[in-house]
C-alpha positions as CSV (number, residue, x, y, z in Angstrom):
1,X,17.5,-33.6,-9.6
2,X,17.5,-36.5,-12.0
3,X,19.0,-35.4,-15.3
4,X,18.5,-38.5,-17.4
5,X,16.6,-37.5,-20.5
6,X,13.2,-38.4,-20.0
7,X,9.6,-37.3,-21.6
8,X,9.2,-34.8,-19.1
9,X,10.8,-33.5,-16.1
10,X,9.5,-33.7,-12.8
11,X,7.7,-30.3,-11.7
12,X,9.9,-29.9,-9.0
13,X,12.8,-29.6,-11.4
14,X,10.5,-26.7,-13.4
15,X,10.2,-24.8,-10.0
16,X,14.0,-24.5,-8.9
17,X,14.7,-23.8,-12.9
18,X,12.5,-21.0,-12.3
19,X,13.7,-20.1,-9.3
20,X,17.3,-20.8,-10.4
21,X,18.2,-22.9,-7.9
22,X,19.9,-25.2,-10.4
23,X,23.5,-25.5,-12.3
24,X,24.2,-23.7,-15.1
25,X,24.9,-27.4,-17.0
26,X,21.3,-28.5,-15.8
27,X,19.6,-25.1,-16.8
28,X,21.2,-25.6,-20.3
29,X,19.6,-29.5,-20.3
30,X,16.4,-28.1,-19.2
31,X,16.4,-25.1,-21.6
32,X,16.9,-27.6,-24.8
33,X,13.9,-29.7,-23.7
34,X,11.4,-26.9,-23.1
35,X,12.7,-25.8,-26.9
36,X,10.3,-28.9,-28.2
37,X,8.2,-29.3,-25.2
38,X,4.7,-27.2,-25.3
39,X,3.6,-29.3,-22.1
40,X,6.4,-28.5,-20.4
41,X,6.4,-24.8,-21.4
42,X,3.3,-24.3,-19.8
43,X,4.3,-25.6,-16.6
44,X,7.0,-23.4,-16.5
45,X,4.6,-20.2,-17.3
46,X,2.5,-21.5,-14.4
47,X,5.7,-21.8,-12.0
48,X,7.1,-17.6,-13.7
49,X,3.6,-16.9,-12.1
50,X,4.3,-18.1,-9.1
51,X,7.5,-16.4,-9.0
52,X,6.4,-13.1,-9.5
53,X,3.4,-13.9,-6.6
54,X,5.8,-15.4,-3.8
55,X,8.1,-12.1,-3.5
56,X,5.1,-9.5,-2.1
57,X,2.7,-12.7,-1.5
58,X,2.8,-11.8,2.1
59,X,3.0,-7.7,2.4
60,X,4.9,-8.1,5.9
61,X,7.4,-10.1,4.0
62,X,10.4,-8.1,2.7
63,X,11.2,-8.5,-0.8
64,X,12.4,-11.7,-2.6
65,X,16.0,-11.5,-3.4
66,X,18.6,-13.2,-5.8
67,X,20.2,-16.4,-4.1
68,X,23.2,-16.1,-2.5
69,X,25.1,-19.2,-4.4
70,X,26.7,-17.3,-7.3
71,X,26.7,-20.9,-9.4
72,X,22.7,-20.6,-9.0
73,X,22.8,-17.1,-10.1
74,X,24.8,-17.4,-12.9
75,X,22.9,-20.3,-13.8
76,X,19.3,-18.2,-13.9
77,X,21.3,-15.5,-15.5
78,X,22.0,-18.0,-18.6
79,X,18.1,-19.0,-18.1
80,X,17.0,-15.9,-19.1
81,X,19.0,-15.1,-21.6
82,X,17.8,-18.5,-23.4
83,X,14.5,-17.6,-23.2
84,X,14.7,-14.4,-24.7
85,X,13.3,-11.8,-22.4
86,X,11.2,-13.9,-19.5
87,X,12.2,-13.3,-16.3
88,X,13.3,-16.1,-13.6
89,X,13.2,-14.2,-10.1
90,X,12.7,-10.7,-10.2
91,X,9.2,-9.0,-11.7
92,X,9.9,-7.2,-15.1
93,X,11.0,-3.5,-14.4
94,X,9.9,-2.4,-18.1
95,X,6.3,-3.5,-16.9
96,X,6.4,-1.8,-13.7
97,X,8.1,0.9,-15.0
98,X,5.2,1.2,-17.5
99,X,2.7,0.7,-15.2
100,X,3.6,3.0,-13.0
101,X,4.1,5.8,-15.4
102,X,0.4,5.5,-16.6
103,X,-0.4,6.2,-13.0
104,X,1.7,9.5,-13.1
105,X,-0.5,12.7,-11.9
106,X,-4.1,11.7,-13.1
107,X,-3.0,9.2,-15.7
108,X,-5.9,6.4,-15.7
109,X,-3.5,3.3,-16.2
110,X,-2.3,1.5,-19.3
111,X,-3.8,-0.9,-22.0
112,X,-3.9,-3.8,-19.6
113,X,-3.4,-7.4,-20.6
114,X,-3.4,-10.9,-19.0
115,X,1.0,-10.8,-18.3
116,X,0.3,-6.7,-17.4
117,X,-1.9,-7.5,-14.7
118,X,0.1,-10.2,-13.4
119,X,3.1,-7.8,-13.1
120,X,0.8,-5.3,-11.3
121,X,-0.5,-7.6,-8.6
122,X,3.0,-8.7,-7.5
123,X,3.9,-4.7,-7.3
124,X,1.1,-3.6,-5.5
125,X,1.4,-6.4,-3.2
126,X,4.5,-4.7,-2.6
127,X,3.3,-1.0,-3.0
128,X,0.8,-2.2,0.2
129,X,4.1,-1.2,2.3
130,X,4.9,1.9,1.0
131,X,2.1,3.6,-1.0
132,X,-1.5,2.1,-0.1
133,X,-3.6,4.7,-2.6
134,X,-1.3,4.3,-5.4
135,X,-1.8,0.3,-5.0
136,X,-5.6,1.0,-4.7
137,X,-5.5,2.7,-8.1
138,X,-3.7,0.6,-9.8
139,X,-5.7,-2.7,-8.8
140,X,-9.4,-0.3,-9.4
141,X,-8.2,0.0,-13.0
142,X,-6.6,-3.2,-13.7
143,X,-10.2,-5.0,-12.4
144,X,-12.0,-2.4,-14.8
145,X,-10.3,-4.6,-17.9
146,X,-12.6,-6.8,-19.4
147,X,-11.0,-9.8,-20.9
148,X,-9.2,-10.9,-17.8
149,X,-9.4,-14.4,-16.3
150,X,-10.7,-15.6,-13.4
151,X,-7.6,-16.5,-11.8
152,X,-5.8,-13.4,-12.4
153,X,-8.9,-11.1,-11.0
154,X,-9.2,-13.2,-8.1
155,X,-5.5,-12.7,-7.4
156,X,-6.2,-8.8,-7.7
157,X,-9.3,-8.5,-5.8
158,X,-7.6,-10.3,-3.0
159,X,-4.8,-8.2,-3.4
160,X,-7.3,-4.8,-3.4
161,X,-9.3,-6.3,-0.5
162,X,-6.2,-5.5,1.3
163,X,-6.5,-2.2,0.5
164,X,-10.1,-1.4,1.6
165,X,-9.3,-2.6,4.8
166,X,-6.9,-0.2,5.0
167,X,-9.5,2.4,3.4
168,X,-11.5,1.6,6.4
169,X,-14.4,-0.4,3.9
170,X,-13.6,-3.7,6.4
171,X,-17.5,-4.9,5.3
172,X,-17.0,-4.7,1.6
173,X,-13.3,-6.0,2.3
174,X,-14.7,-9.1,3.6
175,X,-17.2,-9.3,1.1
176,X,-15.2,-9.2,-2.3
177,X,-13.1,-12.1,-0.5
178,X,-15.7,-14.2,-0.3
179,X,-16.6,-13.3,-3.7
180,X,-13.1,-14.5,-5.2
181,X,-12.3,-17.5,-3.0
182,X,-13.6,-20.1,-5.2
183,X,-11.6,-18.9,-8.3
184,X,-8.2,-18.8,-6.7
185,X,-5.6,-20.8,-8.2
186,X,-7.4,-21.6,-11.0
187,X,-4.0,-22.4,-12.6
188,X,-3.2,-24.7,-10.8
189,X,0.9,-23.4,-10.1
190,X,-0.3,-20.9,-7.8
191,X,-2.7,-22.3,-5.8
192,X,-1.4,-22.4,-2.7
193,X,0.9,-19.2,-2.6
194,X,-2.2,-17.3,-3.6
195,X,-4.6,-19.2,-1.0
196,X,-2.0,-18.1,2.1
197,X,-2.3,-14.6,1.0
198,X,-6.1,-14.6,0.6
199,X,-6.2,-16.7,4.5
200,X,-3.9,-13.2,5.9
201,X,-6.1,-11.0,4.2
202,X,-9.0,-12.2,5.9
203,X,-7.0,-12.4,9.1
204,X,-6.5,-8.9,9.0
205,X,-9.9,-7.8,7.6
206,X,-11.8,-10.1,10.9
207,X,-9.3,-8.5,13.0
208,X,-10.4,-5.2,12.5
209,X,-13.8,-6.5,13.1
210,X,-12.9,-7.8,16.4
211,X,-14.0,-11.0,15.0
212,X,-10.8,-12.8,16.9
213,X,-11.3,-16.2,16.9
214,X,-12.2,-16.2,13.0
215,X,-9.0,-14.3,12.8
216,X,-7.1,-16.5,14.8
217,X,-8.7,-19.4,12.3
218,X,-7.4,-18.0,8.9
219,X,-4.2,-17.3,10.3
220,X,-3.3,-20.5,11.0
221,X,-4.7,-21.5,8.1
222,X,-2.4,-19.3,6.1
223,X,0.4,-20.5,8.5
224,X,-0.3,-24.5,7.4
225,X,0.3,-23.3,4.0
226,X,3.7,-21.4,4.1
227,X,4.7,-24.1,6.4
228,X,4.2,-27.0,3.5
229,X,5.8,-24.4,1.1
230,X,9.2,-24.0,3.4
231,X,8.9,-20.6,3.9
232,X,10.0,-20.0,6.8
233,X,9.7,-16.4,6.6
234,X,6.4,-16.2,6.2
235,X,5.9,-19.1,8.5
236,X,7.1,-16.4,11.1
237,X,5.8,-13.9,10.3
238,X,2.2,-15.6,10.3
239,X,3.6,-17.4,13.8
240,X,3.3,-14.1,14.9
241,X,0.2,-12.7,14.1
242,X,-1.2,-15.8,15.6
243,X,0.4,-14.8,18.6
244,X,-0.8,-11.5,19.2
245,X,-4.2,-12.6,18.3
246,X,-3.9,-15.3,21.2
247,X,-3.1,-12.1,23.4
248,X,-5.6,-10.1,22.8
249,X,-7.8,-13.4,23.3
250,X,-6.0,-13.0,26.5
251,X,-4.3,-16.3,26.2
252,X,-1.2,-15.3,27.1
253,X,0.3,-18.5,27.8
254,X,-0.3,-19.7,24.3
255,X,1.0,-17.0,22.9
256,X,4.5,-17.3,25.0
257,X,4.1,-21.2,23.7
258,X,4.1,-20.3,20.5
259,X,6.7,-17.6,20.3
260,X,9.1,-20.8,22.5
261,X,8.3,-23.1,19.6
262,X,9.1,-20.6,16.3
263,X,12.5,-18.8,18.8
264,X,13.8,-22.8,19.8
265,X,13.0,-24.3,16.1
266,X,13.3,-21.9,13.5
267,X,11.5,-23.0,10.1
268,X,14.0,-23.7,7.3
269,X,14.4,-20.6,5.3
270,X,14.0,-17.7,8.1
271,X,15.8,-14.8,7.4
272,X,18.1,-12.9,10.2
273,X,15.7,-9.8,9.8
274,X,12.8,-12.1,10.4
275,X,14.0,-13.2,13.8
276,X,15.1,-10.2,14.8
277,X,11.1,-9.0,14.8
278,X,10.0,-12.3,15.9
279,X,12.7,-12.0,19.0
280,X,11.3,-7.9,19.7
281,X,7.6,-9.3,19.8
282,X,8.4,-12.2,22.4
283,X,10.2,-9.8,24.4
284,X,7.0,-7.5,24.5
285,X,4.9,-10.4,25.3
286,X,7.2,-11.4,28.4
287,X,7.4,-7.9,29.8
288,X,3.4,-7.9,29.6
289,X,3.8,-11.4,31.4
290,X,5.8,-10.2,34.2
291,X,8.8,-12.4,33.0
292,X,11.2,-9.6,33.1
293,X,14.9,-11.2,33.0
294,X,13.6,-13.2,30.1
295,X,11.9,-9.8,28.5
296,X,15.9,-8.5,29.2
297,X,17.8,-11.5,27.8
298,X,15.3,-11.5,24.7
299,X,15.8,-7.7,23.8
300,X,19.3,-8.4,24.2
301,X,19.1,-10.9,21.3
302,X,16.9,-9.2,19.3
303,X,19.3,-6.1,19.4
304,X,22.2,-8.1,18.2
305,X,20.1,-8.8,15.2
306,X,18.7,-5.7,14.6
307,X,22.0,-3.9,14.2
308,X,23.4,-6.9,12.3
309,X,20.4,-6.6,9.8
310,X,20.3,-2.6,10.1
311,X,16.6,-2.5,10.7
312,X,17.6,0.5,12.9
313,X,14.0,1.5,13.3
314,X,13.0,-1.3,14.9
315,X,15.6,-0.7,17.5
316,X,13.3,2.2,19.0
317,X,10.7,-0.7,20.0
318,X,13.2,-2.6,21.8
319,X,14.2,0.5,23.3
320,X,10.7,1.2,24.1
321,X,10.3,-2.4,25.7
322,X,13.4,-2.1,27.7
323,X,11.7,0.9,29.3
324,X,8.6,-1.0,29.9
325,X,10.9,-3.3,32.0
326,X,12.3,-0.6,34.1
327,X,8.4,0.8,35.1
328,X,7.5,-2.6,36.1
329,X,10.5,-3.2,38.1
330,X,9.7,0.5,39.5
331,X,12.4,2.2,38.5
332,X,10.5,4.9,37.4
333,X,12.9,7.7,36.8
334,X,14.7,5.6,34.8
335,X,11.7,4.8,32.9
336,X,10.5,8.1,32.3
337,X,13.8,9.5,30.8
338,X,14.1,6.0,28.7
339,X,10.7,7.7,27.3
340,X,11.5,11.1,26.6
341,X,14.7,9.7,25.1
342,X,12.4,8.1,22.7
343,X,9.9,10.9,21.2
344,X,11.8,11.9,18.3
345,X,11.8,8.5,17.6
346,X,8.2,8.5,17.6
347,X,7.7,11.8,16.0
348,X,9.8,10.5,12.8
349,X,7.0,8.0,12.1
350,X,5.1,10.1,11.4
351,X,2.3,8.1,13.0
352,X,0.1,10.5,14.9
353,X,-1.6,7.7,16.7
354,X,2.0,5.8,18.0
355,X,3.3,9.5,18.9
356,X,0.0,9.9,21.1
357,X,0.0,6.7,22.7
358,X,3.6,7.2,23.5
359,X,2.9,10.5,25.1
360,X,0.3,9.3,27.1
361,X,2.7,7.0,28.7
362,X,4.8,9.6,29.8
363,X,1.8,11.5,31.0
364,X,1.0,8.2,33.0
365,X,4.5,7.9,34.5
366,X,4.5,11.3,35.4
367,X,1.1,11.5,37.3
368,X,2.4,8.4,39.2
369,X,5.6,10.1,39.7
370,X,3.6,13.0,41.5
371,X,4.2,15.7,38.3
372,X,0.4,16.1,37.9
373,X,1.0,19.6,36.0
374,X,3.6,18.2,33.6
375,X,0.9,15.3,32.9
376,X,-1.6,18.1,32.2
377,X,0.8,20.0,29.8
378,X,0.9,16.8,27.4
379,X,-2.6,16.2,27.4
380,X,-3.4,19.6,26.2
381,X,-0.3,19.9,23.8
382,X,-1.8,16.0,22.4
383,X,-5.2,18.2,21.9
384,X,-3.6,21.1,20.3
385,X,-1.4,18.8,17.8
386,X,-4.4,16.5,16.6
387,X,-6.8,19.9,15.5
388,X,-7.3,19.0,11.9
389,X,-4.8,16.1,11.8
390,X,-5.9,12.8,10.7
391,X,-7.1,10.9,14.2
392,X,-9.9,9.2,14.5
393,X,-12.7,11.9,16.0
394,X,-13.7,9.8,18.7
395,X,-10.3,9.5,19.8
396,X,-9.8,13.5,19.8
397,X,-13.1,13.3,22.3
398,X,-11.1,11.1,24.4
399,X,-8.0,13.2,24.7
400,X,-10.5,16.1,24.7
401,X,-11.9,14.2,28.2
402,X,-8.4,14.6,29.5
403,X,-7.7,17.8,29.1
404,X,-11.2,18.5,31.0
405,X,-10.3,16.8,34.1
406,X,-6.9,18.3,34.1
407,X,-7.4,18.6,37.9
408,X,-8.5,15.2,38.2
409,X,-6.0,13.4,36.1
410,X,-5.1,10.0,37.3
411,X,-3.3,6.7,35.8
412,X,-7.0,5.2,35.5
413,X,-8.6,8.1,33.3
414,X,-5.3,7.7,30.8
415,X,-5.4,4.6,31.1
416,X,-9.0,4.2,29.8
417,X,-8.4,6.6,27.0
418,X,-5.3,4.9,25.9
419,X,-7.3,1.7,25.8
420,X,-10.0,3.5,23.8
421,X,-7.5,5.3,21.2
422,X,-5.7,1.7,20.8
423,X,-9.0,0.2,19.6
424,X,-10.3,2.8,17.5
425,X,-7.2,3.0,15.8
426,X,-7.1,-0.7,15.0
427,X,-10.5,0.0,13.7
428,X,-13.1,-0.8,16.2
429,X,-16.6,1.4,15.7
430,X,-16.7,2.9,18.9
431,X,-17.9,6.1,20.5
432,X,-16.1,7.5,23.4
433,X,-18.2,8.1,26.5
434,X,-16.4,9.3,30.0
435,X,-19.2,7.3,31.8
């Protein structure tokens, strides 16, 4: 940066002050002019904004971390400090911590305010990992202030649309997005991080509506964005969504074109963990292909980086591909033990619709394998396990088909009903019909 005092700083300089990404000499220079500088205060609160956004501004997008240069972390240490008790990188615990103590058993919320609701929409972009209905309450109450600004309740409303996708409200979702669109980034700073996050959200909610090609529109559209910020995780992770919408578009090729591009020119700033899942998904997309040795040489990869990264879990998907490899190169056998190696992999989800899918698998490999009675015997423990559990109905008629025709079970019928469970549980409205 150019240090020569000046009126003003560049904003660029503002934004790695923020960010920390400066010298402890520099941060001292820049600290003494913001000390007699209102203009350049408020660019700065515009760019602590945008700090706190870009962390969970992308809820597939693990959390924003410290850099590694201890220079630049010294240097936003001393940054702080200066300016008494603003943060530079990480959200304010005290807030969170009082925010999600109001939230304790039925607690309604806290006395919100402008720099309270700020502090909540970067944790429940967050919390939309972890904890869905604690997000959902949080954001219902902060939007219940009055008072708030337009900006800030557009960031939350995007942010809660999120969360009634998930709630299964994909209509009203899509509705409050359009609502908000116009009054993102009303501050200017944090226009564009918050404008990728509302393009995913609306990739997701069309998703769910099957509407594909709108999907496939926003995504990309959320992709441009990250892609002019250099964030190359995001860029990724964005790369491939895009991707598996171009699948299910059944555009296979450009899907496999598109994972070649992000695997042969990384964007600047992807994280090891990052690859790692961009490296499993390629590989799935190859096995369903046919291009096996490069599904083989992929997996290989992405297991290197999976245990380097210890994103162990993931592991059990390349494990699950690899045995995808060895059915379509008939080995069944092999296969089939790969598969039962994996169910209490699958059972410590604790995702009853991956555990099912998973087990109807097997049941397919073992009807092809000749073991019509052990097929049978899953289908009706499947039926048994889902009473009362929390699967979508029409998919419980499905397996409920199955178990009917245990005499008649064939790769086609599980097929079909794997097919049928697969959509339903991405949140298609569909009624199951053994016509």
């Amino acid at each position: 940066m150019n240090a020569t005092p000046r009126p003003h700083f560049e904003e660029i300089d503002w934004f790695d002050y923020v960010q920390g990404d400066v010298d402890a000499e520099t941060a001292r220079e820049l600290d003494a002019h913001l000390s007699g500088c209102p203009e350049c205060r408020g660019v700065v609160r515009d760019y602590e904004r945008l700090a706190r956004a870009i962390p969970a501004a992308l809820h597939l997008v693990s959390d924003g971390e410290m850099p590694d240069n201890r220079e630049s972390r010294d240097a936003a240490v001393l940054a702080a400090a200066s300016q008494g008790a603003r943060e530079r990188i990480d959200p304010s615990e005290k807030r969170r911590g009082t925010i999600v103590a109001a939230f304790e058993g039925s607690g309604s919320g806290p006395a919100w305010d402008l720099e309270l609701a700020e502090e909540a929409n970067a944790l429940c972009r967050e919390l939309l990992r972890t904890d869905v209905p604690l997000a959902g309450r949080i954001l219902r109450s902060a939007l219940a202030c009055p008072g708030l600004d337009r900006g800030i309740t557009a960031s939350l409303s995007t942010t809660l649309a999120y969360v009634l996708r998930v709630e299964g409200d994909t209509e009203r979702a899509l509705e409050t997005l359009g609502r908000v669109r116009d009054d993102l980034g009303s501050d200017g700073a944090i226009l564009e991080v918050e404008l990728g996050f509302w393009h995913y959200v609306r990739a997701t909610v069309l998703y769910n509506l099957r509407r594909l090609e709108e999907a496939l529109g926003e995504i990309r559209a959320a992709r441009e964005i990250y892609e002019m910020l250099e964030d190359g995780d995001r860029v990724v992770r964005c790369g491939q969504t895009e991707a598996v919408l171009l699948s299910d578009l059944d555009r296979l090729d450009e899907a496999l074109a598109l994972y070649r591009r992000l695997v042969e020119h990384p964007p600047a700033g992807e994280s090891p963990a990052a690859r790692a899942v961009l490296l499993m998904n390629y590989g799935a997309d190859l096995v369903s292909a046919g291009r096996l040795a490069e599904a083989r040489s992929t997996y290989a990869r992405a297991i290197e980086l999976l245990t380097k990264t210890g994103q162990m879990r993931l592991l059990m998907r390349v494990r699950e591909g690899l045995s995808n490899i060895a059915v379509r190169e008939n080995r069944l056998e092999e296969g089939l033990a790969m598969k039962i190696a994996l169910r209490p992999d699958f059972r410590a989800l604790s995702i009853l619709s991956e555990d099912v899918m998973h087990e109807l698998g097997i049941a397919e490999l073992q009807i092809r394998l000749g073991r019509s009675a052990d097929a049978a015997t899953i289908c009706r423990s499947l039926l048994s396990r889902i009473e009362g559990a929390h699967l979508h109905r029409e998919a419980a008629k499905a397996l409920a088909y199955l178990v009917e025709a245990e005499r008649d079970l064939d790769v086609e019928r599980i097929g079909r009903v794997r097919q049928f469970i697969r959509r339903v549980e991405a949140g298609e409205d569909l009624r199951w019909s053994a016509a």
